[in-house]
C-alpha positions in Angstrom: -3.0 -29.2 8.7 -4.6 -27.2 6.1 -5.2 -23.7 5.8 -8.5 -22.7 4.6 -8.8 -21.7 0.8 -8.9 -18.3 -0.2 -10.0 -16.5 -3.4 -7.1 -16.3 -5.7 -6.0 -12.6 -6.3 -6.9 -11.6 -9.8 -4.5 -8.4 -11.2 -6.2 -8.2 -14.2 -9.2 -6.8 -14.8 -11.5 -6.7 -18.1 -12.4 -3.3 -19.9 -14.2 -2.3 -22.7 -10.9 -1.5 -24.2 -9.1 -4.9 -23.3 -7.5 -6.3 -20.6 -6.1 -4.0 -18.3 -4.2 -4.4 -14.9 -5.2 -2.9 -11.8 -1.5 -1.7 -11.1 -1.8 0.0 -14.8 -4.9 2.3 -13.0 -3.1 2.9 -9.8 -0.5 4.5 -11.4 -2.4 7.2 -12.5 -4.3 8.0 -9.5 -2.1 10.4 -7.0 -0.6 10.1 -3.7 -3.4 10.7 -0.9 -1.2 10.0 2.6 2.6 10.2 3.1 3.4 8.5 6.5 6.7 9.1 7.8 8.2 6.3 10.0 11.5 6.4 12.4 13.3 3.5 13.6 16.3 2.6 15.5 18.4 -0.4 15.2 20.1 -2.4 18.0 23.1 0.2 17.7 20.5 3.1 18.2 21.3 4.1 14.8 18.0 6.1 13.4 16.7 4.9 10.2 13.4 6.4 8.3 11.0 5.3 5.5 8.3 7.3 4.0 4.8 5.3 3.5 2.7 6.9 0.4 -0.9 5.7 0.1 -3.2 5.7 -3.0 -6.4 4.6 -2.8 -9.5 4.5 -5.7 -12.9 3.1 -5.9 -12.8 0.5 -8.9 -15.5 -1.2 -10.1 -14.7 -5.0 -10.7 -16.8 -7.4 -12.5 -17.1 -11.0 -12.8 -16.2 -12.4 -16.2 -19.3 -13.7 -17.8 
């Protein structure tokens, strides 16, 4: 059994300037959340992780 198709995921988007990808953007824009996050392990042992969130509104248009 199939699953259905999705879009393919395009990382590349076109500028005035050239091909730029998104990644290349996100870089620039600055951390907006930091999430920390506490876990344990099957020994009890306490283990941590910190989750940083960017987020920007990018306009994305179709290649003509």
């Amino acid at each position: 059994m199939s699953s259905p198709a999705s879009p393919p995921i395009r990382p590349t988007v076109w500028l005035k300037t050239g091909i730029t990808r998104l990644s290349t953007r996100m870089d620039k824009v600055a951390v907006k959340v930091r999430h920390g996050i506490e876990v344990r392990n099957s020994n009890g042992d306490r283990d941590g992780a910190v989750l940083q969130i960017r987020y920007r509104k990018i306009r994305i248009r179709p290649p003509i």
